[in-house]
Backbone bond lengths (Angstrom), bond angles and torsions (degrees), N, CA, C in turn:
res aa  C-N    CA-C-N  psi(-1)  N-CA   C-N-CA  omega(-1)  CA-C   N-CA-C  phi
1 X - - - 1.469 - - 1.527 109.38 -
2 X 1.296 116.21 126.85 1.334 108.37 175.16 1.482 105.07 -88.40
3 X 1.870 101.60 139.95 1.413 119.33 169.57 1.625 99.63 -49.35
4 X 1.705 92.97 162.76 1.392 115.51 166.99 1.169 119.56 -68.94
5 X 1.165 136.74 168.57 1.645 128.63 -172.97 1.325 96.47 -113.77
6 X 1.516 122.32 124.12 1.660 142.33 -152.30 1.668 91.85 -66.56
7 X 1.380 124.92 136.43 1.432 158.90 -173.07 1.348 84.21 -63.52
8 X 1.653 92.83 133.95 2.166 100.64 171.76 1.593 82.53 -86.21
9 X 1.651 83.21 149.26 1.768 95.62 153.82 1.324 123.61 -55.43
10 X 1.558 119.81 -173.40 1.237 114.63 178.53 1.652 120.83 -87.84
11 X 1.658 99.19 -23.77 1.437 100.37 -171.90 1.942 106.66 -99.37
12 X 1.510 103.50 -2.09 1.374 110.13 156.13 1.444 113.79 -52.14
13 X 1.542 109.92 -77.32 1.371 118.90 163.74 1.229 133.33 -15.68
14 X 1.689 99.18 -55.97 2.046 102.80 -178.59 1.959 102.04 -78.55
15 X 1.328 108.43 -17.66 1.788 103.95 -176.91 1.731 104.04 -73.67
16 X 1.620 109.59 -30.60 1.390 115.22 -158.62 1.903 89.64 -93.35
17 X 0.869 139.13 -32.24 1.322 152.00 -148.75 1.953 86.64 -79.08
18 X 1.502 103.44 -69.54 1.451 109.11 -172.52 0.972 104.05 -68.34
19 X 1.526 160.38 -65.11 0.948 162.30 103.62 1.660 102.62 62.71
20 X 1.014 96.64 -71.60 1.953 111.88 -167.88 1.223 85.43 -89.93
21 X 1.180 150.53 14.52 2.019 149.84 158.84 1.531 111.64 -80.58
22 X 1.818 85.66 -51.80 1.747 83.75 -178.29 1.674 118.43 -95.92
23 X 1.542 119.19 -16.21 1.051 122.65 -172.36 1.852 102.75 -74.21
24 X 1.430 102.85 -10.52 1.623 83.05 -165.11 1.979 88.51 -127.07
25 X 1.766 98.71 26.54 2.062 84.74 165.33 1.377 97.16 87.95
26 X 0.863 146.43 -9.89 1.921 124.66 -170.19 2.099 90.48 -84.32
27 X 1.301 86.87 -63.81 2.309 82.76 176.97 1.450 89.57 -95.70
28 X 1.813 103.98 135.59 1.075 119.83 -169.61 1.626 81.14 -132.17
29 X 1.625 102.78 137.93 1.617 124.87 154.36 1.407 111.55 -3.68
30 X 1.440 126.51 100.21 1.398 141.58 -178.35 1.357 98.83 117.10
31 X 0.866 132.29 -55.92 1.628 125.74 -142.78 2.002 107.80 -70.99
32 X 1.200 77.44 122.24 1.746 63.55 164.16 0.996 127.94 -94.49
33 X 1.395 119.92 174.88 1.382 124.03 -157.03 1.842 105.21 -108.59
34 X 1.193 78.31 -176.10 2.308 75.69 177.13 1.420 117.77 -54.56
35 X 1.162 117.42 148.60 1.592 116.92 -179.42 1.433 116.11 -67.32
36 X 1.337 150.65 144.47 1.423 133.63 177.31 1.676 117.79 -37.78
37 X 1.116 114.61 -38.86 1.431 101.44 -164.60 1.430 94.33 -77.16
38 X 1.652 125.01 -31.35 1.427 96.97 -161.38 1.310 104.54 -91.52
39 X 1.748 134.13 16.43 1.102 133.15 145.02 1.920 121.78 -61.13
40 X 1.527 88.74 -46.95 1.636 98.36 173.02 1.710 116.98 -46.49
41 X 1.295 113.30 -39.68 1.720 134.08 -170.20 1.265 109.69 -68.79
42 X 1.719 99.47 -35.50 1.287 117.81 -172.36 1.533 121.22 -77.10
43 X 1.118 99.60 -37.39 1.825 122.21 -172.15 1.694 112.23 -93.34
44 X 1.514 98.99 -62.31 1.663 95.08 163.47 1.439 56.70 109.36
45 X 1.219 149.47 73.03 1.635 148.67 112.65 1.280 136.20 -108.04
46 X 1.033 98.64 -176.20 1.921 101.97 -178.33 1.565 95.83 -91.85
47 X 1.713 91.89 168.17 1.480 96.14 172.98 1.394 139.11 -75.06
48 X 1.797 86.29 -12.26 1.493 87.34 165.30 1.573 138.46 -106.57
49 X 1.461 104.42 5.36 1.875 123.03 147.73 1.761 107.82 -58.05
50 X 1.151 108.03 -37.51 1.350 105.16 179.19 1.996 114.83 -80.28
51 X 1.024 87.33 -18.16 1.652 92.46 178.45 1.310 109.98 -77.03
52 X 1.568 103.00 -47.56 1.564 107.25 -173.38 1.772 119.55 -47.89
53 X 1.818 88.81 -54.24 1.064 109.30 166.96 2.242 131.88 -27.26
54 X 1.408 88.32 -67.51 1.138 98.18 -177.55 1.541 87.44 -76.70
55 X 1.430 156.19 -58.01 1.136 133.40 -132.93 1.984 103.26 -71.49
56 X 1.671 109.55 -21.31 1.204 124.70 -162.96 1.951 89.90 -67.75
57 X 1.652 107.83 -51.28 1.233 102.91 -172.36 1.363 127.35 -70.11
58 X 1.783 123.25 -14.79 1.192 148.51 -163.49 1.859 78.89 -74.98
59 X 1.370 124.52 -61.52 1.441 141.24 -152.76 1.516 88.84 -52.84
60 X 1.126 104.19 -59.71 1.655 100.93 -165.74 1.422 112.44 -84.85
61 X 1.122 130.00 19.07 1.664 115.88 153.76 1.853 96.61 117.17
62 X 1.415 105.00 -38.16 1.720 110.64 -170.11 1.064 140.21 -55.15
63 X 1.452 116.06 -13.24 1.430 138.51 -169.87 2.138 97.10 -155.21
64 X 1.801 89.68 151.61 1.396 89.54 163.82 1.542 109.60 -145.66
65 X 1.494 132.69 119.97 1.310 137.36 -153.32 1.542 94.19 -96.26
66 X 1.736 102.25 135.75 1.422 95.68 148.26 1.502 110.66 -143.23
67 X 1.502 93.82 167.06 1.885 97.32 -168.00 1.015 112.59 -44.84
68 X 1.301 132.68 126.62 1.663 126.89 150.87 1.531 99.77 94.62
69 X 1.226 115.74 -27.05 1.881 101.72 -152.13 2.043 74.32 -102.98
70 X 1.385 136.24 -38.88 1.884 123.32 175.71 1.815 70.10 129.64
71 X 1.476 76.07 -154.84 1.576 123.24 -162.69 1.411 126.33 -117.41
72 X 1.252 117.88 108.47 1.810 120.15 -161.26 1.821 106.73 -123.98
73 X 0.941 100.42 137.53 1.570 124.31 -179.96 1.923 91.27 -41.43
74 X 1.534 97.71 125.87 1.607 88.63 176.47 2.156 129.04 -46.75
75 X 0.620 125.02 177.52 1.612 120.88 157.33 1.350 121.30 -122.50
76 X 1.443 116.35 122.93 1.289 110.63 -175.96 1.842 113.38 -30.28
77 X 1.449 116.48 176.37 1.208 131.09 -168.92 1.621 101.03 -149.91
78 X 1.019 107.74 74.96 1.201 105.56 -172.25 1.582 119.99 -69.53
79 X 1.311 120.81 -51.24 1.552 113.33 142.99 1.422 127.51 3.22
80 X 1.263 95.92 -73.82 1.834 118.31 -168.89 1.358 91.24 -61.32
81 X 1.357 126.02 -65.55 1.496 124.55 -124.56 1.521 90.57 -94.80
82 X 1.420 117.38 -1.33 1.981 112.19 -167.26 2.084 79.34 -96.94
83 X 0.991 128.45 -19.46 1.401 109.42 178.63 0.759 103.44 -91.45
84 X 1.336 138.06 -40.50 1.441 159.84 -167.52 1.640 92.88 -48.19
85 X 1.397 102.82 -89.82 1.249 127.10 179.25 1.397 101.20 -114.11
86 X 1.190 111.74 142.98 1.308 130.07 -178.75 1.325 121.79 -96.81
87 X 1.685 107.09 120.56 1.877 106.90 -167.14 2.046 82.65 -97.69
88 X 0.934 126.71 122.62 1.263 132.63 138.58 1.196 134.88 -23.71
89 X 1.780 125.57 -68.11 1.156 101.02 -176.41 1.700 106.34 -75.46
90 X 1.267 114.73 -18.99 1.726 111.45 167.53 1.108 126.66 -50.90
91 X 1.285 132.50 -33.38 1.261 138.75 -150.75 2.291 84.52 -106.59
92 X 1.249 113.87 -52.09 1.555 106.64 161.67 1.063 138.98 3.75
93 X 1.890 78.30 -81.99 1.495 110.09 -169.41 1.655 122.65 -92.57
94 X 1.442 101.92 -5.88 1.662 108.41 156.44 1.598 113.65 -81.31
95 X 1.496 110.66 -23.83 1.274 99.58 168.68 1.833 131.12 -78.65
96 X 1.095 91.12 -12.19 1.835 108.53 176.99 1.547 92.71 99.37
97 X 1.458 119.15 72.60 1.370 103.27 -176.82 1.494 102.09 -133.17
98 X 1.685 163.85 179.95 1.065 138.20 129.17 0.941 114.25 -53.40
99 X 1.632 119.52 178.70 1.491 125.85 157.78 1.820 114.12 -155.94
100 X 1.123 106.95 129.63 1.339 104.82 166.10 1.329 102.65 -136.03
101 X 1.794 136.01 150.49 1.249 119.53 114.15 1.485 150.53 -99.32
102 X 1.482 123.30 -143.39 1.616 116.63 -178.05 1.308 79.93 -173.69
103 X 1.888 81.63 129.83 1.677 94.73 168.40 1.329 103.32 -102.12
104 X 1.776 118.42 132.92 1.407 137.08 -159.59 1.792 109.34 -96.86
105 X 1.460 98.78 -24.47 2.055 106.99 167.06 1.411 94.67 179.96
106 X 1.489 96.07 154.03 1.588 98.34 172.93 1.841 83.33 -172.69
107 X 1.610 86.13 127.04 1.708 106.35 171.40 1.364 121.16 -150.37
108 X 1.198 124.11 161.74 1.226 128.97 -172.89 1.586 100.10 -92.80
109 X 1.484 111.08 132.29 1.677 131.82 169.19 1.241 113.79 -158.58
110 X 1.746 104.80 164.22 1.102 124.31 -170.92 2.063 94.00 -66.95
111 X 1.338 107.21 172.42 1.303 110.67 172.20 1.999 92.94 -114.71
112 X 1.599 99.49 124.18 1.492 109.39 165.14 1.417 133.42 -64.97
113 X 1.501 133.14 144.05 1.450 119.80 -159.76 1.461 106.45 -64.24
114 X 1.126 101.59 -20.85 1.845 111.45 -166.14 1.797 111.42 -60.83
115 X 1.897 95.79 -59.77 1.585 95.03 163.10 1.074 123.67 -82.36
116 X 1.525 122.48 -4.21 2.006 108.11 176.95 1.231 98.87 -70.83
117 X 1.689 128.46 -33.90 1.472 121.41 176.76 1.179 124.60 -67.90
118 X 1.074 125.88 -41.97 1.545 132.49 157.04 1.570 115.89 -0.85
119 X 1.823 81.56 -73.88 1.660 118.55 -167.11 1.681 101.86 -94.80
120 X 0.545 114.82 46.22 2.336 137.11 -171.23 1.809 70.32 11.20
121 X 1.179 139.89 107.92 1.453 131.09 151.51 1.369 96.81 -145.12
122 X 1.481 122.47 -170.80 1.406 147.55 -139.19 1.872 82.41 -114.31
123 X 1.511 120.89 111.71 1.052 115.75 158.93 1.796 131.13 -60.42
124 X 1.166 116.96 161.32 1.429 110.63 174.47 1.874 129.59 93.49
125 X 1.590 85.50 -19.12 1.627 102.49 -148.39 1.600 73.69 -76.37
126 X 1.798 98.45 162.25 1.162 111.44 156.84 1.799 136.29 -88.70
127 X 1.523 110.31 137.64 1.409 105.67 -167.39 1.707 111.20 -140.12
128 X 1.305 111.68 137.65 1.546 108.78 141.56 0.945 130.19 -25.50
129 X 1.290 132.08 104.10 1.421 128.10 176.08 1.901 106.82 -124.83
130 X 1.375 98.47 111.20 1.222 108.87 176.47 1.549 124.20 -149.80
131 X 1.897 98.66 -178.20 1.799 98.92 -165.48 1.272 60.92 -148.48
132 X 1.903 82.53 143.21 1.697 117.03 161.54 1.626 117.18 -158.24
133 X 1.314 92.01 122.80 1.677 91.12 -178.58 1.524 110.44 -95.91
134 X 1.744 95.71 154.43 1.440 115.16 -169.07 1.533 91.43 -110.21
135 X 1.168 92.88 148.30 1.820 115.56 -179.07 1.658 116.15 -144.80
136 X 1.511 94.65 104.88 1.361 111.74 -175.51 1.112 108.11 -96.68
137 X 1.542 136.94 131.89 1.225 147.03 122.74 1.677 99.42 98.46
138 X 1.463 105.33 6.68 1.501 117.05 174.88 1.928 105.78 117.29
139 X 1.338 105.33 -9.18 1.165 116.95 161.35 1.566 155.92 -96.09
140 X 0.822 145.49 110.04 1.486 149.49 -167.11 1.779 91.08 -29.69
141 X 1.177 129.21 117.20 1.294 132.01 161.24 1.506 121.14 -110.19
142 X 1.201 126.74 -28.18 1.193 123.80 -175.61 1.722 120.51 -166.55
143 X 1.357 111.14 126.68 1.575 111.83 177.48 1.003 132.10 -93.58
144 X 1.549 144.71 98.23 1.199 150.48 -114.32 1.728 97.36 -138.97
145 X 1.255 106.36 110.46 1.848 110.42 -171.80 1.570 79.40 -123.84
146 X 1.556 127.79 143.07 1.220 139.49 -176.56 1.536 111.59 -149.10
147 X 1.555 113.04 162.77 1.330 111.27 162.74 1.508 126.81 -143.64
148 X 1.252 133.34 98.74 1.110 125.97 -162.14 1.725 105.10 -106.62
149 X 1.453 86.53 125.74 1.909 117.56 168.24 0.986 101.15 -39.54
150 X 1.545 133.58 135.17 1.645 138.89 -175.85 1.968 83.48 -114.78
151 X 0.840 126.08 -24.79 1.584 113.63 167.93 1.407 119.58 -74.84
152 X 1.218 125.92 -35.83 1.682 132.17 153.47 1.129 111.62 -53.96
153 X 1.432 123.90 -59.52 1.963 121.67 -169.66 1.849 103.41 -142.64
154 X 1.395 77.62 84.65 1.613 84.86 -171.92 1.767 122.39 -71.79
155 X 1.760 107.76 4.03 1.099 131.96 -165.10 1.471 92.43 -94.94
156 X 0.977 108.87 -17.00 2.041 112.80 168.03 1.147 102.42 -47.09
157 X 0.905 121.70 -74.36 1.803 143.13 -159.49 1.811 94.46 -29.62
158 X 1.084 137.26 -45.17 1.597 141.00 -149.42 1.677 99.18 -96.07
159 X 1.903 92.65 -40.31 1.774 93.01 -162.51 1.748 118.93 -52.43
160 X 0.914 105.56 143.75 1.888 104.93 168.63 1.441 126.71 -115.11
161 X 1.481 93.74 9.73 1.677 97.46 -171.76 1.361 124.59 -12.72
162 X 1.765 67.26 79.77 1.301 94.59 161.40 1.708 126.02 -85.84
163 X 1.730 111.40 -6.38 1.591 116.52 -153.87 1.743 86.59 -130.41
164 X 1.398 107.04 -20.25 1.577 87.98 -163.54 1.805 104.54 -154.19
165 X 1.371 98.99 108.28 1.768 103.08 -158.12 1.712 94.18 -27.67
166 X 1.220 106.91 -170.43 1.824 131.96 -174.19 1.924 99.72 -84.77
167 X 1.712 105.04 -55.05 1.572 90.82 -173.22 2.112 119.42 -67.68
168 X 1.047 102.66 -27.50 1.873 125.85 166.33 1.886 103.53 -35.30
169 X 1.506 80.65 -74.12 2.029 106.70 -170.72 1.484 103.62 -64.74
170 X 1.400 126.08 -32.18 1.237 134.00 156.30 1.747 131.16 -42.19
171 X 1.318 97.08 -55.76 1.305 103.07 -162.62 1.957 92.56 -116.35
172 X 1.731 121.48 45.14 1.500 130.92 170.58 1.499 87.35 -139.94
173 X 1.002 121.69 -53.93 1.883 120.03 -178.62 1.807 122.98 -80.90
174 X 1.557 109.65 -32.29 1.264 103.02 -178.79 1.286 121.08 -93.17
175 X 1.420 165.00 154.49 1.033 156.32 167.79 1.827 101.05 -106.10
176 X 1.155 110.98 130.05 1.656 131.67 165.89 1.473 119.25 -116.24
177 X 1.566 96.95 158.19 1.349 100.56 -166.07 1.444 116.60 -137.79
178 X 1.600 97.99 -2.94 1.516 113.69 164.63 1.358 114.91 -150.22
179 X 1.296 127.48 -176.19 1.403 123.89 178.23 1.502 104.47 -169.56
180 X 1.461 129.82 165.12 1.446 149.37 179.61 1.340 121.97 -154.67
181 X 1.370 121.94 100.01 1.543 135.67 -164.51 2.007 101.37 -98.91
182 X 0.727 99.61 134.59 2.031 99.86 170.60 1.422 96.09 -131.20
183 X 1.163 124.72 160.59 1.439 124.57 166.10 1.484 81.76 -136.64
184 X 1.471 84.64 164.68 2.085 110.37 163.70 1.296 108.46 -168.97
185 X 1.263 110.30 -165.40 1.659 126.28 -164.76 1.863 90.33 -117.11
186 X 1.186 115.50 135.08 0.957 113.32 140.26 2.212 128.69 -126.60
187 X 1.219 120.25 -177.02 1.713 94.37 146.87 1.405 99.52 -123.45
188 X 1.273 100.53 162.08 1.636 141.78 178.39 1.410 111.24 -35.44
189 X 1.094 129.07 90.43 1.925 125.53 163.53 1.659 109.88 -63.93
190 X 1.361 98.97 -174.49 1.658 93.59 -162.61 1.426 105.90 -70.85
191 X 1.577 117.49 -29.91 1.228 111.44 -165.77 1.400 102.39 -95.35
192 X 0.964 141.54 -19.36 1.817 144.33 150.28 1.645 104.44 -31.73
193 X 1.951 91.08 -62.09 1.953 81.55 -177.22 1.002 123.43 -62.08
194 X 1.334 123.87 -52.61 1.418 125.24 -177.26 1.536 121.24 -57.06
195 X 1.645 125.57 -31.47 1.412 108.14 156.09 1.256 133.72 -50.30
196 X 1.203 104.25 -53.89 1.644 125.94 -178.37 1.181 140.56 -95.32
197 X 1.625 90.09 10.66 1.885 118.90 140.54 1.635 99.25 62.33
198 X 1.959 101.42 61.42 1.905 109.32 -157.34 1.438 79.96 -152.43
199 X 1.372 116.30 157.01 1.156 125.85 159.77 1.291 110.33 -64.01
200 X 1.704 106.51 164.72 1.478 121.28 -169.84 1.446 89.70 -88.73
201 X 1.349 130.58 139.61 1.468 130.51 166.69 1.707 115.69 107.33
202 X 1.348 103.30 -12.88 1.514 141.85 -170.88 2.005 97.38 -55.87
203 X 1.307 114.43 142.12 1.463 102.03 171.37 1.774 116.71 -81.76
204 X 1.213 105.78 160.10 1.418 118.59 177.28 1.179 119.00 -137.80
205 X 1.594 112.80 146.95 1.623 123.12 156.58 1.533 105.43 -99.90
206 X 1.639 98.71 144.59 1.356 111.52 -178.07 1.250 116.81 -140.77
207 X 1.498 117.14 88.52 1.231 116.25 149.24 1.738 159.33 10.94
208 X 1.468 138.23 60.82 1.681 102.60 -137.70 2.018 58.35 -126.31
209 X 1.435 86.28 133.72 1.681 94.92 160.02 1.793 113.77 -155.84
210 X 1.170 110.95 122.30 1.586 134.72 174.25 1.107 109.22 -77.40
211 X 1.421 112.10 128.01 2.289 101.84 166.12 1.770 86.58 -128.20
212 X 1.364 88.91 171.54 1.658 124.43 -167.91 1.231 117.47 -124.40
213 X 1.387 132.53 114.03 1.590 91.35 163.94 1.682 80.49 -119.25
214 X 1.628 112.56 162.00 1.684 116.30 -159.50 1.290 118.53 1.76
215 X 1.570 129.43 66.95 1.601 132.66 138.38 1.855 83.84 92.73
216 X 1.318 119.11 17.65 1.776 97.79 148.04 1.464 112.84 -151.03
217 X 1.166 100.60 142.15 1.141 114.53 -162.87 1.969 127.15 -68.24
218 X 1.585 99.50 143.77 1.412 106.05 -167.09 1.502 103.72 -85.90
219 X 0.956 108.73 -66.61 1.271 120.25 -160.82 1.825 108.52 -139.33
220 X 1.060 119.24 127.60 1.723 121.22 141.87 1.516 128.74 -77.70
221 X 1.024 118.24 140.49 1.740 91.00 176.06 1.918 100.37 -152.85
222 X 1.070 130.65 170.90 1.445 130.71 -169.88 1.400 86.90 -152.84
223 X 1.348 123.87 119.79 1.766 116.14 151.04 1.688 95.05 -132.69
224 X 1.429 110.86 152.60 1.237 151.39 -116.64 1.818 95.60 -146.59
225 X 1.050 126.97 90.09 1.553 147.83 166.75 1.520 114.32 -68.02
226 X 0.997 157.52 163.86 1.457 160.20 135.35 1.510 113.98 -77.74
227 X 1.178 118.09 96.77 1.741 119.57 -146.86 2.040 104.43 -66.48
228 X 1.718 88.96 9.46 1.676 83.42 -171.96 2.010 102.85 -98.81
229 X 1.074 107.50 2.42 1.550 135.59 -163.12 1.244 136.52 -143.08
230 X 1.792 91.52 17.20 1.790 119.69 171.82 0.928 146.85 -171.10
231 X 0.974 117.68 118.51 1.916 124.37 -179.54 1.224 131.71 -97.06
232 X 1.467 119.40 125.54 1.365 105.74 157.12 1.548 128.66 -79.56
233 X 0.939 121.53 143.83 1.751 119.65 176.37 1.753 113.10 -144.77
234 X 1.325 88.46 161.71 1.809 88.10 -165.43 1.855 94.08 -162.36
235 X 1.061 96.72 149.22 1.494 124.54 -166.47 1.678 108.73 -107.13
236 X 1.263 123.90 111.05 1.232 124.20 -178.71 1.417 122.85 -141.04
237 X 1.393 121.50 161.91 1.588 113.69 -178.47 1.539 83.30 -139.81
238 X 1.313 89.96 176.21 1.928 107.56 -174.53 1.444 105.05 -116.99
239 X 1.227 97.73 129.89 1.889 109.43 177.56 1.327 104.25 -45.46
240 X 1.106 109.19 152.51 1.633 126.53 165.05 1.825 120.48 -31.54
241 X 0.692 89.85 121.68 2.010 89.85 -178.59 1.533 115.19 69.76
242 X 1.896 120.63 19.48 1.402 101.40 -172.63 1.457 87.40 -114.09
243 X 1.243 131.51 -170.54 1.856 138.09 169.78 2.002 106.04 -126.93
């Protein structure tokens, strides 16, 4: 007989409860949420299950408390998150550049055991699976194949971004709390060249970045540079006492 599966706590519940409010669009960026007590009324807890609670979500980016006024769904940071992570047509169009993209396919599928391992994730689950090219300055700049978790942001499933590429709508609606960038070299396959208007065999930068929000995953994504038409760069200082 298999055992029962051990009872969530109570302030598990209220972290997982809000949690699945904002991850799937019902509290959207600004709004605050219930006041503590009428979480307490709500739960049948003390005030300080409810503290824990929110202080757990405050930690991870999801909520931001202030005295007296409660607790409101974070607001993007767009600042942060364009260094952080890099929105494309933002980073463009601060440079004085055009920008358009075009999404090239995007469908709903299962995720295969082969790539959930890849990407250490939960095989089977259902995901966004799409390509969208970026077009800088009238040019093919970057090829962007992605996959977004329909159990993380199940409000994917409807979107058509049609108004605002996938990484943009991503990083204004989802909140993250970790991330993992790799770069490498690759060259150009046929369908690499022919987007990005490069010879086949041509060098490349490639993109591979993972986000998190509490230990499951948002999104994977890989976009694909023409290494003759891009750089990465990054700004750093050295801790105290190192060279």
């Amino acid at each position: 007989m298999t055992p029962p599966a051990p009872q969530k706590s109570i302030h598990q519940r209220i972290c997982e409860d809000i949690e699945a409010k904002i991850m799937d669009g019902r509290w959207q960026p600004g709004q605050r949420i219930p006041f503590e007590y009428e979480l307490e009324a709500e739960y049948g807890c003390s005030r300080m299950t409810v503290n824990k609670a929110l202080g757990q979500l405050a930690d991870r980016g999801m909520i931001i408390r202030k005295r007296r006024a409660g607790s409101f769904v974070t607001q993007p940071q767009i600042e942060r998150t364009v260094m952080e992570i890099q929105d494309i047509g933002t980073a463009a169009k601060a440079a004085g550049h055009d920008y358009a993209f075009k999404i090239r396919s995007m469908k709903v599928e299962r995720l295969d055991p082969a790539e959930a391992e890849r990407i250490d994730t939960a095989a089977r689950q259902e995901v966004v699976r799409l390509t969208c090219l970026h077009i800088v300055g009238g040019r093919p700049h970057a090829l962007e194949s992605r996959l977004i978790m329909l159990d993380a942001v199940p409000r994917a499933r409807f979107e058509t971004f049609e108004t605002k590429p996938p990484g943009s709508w991503l990083l204004e609606h989802v909140p993250w709390s970790e991330a993992r960038h790799v770069i490498r070299a690759i060259a150009a396959d046929a369908t690499i060249a022919r987007e990005l208007d490069m010879p086949k065999g041509a060098p490349c930068l490639v993109l591979s970045r993972q986000t998190w929000q509490g230990g499951r995953t948002v999104t994977y994504v890989e976009i694909t540079h023409p290494g003759d038409r891009y750089q990465f760069t990054g700004h750093f200082q050295p801790l105290k006492g190192t060279l």
